[in-house]
N, CA, C and O atoms as CSV, one atom per row, in Angstrom:
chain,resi,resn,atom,element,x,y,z
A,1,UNK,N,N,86.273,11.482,199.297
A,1,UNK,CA,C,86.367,11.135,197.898
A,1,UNK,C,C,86.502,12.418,197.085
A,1,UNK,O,O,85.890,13.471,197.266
A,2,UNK,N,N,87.535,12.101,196.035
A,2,UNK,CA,C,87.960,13.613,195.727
A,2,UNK,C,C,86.718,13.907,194.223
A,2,UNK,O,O,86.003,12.968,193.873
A,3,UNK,N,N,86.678,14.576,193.868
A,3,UNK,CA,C,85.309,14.638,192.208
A,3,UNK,C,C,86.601,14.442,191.059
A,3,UNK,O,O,87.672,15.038,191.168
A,4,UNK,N,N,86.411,13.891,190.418
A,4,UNK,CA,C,87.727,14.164,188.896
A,4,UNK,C,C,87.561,14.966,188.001
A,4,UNK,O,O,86.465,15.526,188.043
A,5,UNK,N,N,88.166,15.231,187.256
A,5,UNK,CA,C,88.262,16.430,186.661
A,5,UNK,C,C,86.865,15.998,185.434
A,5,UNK,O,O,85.807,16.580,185.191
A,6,UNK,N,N,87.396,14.900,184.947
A,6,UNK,CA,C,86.181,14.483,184.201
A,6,UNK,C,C,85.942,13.112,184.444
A,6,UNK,O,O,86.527,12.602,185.400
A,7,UNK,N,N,85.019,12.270,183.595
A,7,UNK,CA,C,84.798,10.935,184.057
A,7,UNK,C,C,84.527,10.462,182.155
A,7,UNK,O,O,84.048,10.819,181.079
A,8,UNK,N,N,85.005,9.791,182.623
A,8,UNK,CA,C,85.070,8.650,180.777
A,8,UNK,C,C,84.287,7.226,181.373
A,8,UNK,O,O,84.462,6.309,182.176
A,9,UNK,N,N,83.173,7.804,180.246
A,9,UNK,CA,C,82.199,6.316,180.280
A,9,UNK,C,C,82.336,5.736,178.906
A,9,UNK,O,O,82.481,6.330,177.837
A,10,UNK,N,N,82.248,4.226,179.199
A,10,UNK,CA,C,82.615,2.966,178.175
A,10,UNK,C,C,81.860,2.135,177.976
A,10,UNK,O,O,81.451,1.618,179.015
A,11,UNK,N,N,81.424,1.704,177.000
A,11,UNK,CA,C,80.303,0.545,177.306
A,11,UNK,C,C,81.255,-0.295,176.776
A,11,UNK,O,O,81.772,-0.312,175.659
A,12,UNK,N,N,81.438,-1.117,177.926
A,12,UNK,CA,C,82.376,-2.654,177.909
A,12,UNK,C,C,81.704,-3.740,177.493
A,12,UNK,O,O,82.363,-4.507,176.792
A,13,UNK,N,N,81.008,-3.923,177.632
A,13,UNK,CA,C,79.905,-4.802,177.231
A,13,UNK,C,C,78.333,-4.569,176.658
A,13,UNK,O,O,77.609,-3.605,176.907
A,14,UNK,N,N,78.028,-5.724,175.826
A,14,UNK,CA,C,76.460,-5.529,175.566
A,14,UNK,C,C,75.448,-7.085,175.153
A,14,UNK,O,O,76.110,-8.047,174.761
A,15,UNK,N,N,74.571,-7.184,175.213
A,15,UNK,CA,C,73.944,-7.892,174.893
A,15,UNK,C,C,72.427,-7.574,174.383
A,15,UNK,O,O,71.466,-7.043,174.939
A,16,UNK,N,N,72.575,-7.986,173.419
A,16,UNK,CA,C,70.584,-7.913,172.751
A,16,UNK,C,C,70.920,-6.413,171.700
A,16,UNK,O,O,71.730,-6.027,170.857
A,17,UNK,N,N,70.139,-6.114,172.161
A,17,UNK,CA,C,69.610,-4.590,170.937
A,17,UNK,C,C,70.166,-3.760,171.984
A,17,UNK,O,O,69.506,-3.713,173.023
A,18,UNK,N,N,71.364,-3.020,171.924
A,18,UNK,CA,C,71.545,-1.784,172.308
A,18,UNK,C,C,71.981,-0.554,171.503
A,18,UNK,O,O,72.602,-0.833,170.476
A,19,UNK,N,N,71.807,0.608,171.727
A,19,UNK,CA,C,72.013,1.915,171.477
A,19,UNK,C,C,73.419,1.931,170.482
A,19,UNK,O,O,73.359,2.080,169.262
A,20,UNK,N,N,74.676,1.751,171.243
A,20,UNK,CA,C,76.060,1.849,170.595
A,20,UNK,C,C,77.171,0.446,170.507
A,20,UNK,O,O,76.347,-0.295,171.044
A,21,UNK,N,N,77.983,-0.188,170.340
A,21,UNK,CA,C,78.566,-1.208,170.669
A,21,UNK,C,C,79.295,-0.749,171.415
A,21,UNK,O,O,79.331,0.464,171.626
A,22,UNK,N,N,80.511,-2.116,172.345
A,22,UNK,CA,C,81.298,-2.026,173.131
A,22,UNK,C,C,82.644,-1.164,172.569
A,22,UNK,O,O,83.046,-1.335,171.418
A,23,UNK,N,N,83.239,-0.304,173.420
A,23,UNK,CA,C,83.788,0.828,172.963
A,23,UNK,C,C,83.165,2.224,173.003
A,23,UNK,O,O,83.628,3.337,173.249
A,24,UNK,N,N,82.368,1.928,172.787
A,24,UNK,CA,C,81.678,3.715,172.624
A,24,UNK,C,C,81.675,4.393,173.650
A,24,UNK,O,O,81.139,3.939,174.661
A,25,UNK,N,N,82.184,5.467,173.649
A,25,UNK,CA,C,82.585,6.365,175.112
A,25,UNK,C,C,81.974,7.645,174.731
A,25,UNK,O,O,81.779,8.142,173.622
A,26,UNK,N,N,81.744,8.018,175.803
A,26,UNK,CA,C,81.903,9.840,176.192
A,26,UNK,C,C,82.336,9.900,177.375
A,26,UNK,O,O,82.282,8.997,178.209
A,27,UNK,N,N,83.075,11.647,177.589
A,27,UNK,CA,C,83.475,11.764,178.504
A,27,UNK,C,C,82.880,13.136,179.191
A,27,UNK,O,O,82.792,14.161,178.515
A,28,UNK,N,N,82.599,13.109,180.152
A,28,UNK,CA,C,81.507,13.697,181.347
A,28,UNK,C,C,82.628,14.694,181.899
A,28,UNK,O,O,83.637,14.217,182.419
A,29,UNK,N,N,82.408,16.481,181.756
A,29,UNK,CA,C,82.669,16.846,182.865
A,29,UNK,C,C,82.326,18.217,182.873
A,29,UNK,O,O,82.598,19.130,182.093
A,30,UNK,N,N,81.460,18.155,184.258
A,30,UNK,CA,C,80.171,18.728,184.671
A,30,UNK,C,C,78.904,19.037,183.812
A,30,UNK,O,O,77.829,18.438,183.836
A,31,UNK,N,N,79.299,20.185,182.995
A,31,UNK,CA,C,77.483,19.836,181.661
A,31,UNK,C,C,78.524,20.199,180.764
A,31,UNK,O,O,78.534,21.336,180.294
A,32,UNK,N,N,79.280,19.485,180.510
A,32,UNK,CA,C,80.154,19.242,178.929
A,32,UNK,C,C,79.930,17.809,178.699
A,32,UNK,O,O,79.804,17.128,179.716
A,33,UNK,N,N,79.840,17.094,177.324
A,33,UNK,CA,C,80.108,16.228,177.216
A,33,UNK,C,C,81.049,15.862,175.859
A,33,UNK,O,O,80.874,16.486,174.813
A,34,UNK,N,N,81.498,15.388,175.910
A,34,UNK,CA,C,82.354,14.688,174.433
A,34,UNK,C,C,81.976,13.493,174.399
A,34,UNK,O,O,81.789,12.793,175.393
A,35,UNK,N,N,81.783,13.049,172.867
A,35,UNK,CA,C,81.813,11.772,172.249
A,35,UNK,C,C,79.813,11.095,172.454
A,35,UNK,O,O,78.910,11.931,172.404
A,36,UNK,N,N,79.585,10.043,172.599
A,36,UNK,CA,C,78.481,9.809,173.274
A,36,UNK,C,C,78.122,8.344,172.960
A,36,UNK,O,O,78.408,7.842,171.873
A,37,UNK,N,N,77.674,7.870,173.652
A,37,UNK,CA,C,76.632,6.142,174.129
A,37,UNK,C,C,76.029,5.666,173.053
A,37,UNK,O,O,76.259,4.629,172.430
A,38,UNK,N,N,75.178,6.561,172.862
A,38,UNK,CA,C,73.840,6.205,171.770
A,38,UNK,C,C,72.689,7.036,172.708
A,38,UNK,O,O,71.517,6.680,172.587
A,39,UNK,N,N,72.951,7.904,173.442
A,39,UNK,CA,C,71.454,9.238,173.917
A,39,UNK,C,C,70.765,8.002,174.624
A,39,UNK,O,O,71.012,6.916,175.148
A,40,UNK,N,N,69.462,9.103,174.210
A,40,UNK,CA,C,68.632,8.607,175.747
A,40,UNK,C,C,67.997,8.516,176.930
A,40,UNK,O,O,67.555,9.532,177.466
A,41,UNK,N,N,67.883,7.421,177.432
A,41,UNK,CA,C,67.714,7.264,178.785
A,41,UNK,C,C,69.095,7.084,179.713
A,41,UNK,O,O,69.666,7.647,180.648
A,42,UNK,N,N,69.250,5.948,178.853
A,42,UNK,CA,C,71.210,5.453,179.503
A,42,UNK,C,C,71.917,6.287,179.183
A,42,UNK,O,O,72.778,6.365,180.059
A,43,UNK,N,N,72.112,7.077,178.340
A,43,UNK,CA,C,73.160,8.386,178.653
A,43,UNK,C,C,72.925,9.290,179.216
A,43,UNK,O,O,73.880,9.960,179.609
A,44,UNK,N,N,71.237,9.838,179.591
A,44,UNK,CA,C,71.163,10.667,180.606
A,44,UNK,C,C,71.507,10.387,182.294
A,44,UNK,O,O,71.961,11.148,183.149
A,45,UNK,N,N,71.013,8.729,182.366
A,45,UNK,CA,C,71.185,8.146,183.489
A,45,UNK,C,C,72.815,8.373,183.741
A,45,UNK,O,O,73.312,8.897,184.738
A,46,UNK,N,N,73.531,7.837,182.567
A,46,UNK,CA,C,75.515,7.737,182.760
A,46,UNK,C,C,75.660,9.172,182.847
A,46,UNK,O,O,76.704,9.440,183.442
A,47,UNK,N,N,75.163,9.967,182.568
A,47,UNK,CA,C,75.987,11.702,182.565
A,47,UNK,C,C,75.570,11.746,184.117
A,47,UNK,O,O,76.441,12.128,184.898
A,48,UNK,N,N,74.132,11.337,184.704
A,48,UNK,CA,C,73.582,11.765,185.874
A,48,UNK,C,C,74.607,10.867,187.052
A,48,UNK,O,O,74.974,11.497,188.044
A,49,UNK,N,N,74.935,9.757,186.936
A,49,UNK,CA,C,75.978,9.242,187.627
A,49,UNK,C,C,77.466,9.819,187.757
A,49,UNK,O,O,78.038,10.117,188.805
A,50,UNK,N,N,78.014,9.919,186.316
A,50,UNK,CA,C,79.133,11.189,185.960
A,50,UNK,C,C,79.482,12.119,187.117
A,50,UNK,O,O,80.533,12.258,187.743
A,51,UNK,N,N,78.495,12.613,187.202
A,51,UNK,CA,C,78.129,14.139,188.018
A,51,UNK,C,C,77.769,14.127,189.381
A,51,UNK,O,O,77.608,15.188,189.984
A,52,UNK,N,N,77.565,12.553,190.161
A,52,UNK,CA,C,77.168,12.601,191.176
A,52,UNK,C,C,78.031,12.859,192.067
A,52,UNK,O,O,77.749,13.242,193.203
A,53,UNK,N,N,79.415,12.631,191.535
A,53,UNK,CA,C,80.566,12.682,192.730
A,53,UNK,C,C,80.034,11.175,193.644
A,53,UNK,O,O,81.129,10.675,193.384
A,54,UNK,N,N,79.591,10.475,194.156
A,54,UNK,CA,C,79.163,9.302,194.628
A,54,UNK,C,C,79.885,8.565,194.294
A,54,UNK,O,O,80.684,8.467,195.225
A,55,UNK,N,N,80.273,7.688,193.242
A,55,UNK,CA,C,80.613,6.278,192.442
A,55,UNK,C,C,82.134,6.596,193.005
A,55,UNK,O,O,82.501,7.757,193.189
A,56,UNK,N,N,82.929,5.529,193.244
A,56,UNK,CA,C,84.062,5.109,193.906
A,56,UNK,C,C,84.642,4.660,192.477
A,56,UNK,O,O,84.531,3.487,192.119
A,57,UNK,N,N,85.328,5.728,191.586
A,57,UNK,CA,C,86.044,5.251,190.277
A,57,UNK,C,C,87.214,4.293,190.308
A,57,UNK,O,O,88.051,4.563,191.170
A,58,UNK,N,N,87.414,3.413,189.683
A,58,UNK,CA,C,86.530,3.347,188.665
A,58,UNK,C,C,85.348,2.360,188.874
A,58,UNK,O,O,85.114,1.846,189.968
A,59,UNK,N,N,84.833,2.198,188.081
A,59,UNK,CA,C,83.232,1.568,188.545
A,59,UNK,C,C,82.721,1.656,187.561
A,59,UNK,O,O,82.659,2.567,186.736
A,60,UNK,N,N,81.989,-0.130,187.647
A,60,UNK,CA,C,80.903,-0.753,186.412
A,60,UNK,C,C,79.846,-0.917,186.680
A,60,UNK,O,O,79.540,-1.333,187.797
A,61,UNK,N,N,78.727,-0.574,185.509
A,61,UNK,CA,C,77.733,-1.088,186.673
A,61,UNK,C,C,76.299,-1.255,185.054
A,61,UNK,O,O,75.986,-0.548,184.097
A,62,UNK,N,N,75.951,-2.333,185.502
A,62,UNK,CA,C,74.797,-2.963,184.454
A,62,UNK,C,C,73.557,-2.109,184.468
A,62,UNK,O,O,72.993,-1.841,185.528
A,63,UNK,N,N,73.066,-1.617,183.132
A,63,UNK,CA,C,71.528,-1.343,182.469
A,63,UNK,C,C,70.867,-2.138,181.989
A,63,UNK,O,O,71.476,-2.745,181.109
A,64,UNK,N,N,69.784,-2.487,182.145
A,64,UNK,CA,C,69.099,-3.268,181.315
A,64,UNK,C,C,68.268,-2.007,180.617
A,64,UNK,O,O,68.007,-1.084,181.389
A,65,UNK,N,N,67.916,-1.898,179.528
A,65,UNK,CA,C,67.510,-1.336,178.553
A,65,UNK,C,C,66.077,-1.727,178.206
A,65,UNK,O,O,65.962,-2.198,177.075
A,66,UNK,N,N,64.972,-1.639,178.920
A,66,UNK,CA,C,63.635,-2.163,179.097
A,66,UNK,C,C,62.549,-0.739,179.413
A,66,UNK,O,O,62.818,0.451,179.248
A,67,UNK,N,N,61.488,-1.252,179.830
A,67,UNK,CA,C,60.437,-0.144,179.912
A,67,UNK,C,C,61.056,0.205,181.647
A,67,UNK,O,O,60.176,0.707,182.348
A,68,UNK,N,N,61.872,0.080,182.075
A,68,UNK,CA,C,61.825,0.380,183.348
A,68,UNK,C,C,62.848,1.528,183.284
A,68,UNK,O,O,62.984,2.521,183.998
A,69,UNK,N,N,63.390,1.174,182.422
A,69,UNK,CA,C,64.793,2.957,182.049
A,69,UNK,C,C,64.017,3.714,181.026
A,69,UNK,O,O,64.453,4.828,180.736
A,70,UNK,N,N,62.854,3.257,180.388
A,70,UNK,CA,C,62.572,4.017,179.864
A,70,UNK,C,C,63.109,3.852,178.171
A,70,UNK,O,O,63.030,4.775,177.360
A,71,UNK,N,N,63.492,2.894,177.953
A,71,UNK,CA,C,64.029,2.475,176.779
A,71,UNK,C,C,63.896,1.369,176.173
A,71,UNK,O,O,64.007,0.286,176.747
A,72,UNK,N,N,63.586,1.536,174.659
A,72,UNK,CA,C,62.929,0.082,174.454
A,72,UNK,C,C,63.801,-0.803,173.383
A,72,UNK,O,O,63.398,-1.888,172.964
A,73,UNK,N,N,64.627,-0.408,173.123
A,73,UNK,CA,C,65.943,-1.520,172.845
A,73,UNK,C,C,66.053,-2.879,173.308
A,73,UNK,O,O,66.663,-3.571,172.493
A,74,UNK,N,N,65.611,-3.603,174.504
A,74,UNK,CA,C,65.447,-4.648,175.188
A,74,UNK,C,C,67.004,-5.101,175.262
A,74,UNK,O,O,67.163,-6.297,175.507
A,75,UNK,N,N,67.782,-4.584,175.146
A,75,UNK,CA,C,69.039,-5.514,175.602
A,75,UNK,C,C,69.433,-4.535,177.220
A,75,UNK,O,O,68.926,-3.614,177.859
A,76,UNK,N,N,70.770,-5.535,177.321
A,76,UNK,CA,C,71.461,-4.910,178.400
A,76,UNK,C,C,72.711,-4.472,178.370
A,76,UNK,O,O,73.463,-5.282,177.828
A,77,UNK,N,N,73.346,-3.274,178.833
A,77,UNK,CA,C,74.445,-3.016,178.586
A,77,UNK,C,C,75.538,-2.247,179.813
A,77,UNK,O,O,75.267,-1.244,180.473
A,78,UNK,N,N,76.632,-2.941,179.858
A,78,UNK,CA,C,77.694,-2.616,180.638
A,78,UNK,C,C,78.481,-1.738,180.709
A,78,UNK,O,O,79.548,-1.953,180.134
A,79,UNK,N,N,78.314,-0.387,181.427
A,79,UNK,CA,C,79.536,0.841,181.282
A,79,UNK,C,C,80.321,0.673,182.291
A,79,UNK,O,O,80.234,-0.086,183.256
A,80,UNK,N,N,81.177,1.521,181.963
A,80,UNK,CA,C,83.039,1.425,183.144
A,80,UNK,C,C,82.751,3.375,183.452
A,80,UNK,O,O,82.524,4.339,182.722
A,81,UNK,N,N,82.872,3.225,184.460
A,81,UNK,CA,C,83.278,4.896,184.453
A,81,UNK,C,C,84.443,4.877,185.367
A,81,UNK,O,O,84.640,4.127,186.324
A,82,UNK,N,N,85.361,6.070,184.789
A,82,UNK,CA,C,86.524,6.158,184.888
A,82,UNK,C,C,87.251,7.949,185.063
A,82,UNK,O,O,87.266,8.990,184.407
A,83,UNK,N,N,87.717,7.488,186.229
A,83,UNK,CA,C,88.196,9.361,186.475
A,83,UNK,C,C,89.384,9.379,185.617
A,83,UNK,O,O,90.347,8.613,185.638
A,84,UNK,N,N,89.062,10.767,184.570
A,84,UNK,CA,C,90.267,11.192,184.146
A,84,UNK,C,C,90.428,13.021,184.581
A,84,UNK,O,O,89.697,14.001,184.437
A,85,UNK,N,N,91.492,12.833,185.035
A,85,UNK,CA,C,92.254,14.041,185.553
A,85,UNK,C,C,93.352,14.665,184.960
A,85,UNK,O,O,93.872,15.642,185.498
């Protein structure tokens, strides 16, 4: 699996109380970032995924936004991450 040059995260979806609406991006590459989520827990978690080289782009994958991320918004929300090169 090759790393991309950068990675563009999206929140495609949301439900309840979250941070940013659907649309809101930043884009990840290595400790740069542009644009941003709504901070955090879930954007430290999405930069920490960003950076793992791991995730098979593109790739979605659900937060719930509770005491278990560390965030108390109570909704849930859907990012896309996406290699841009």
């Amino acid at each position: 699996m090759r790393a991309a040059a950068a990675v563009l995260v999206t929140v495609v979806h949301a439900e309840g109380s979250v941070p940013r609406e659907p649309g809101a991006w930043m884009a990840v590459q290595g400790g740069r970032l542009f644009g941003t989520i709504g901070g955090g827990r879930l954007e430290h978690e999405a930069i920490a995924l960003a950076n793992s080289g791991q995730l098979a782009l593109p790739h979605e994958q659900r937060f719930a936004l509770g005491p278990s991320l560390g965030q108390c918004c109570g909704g849930v929300a859907w990012l896309r991450f996406e290699a841009i090169d």
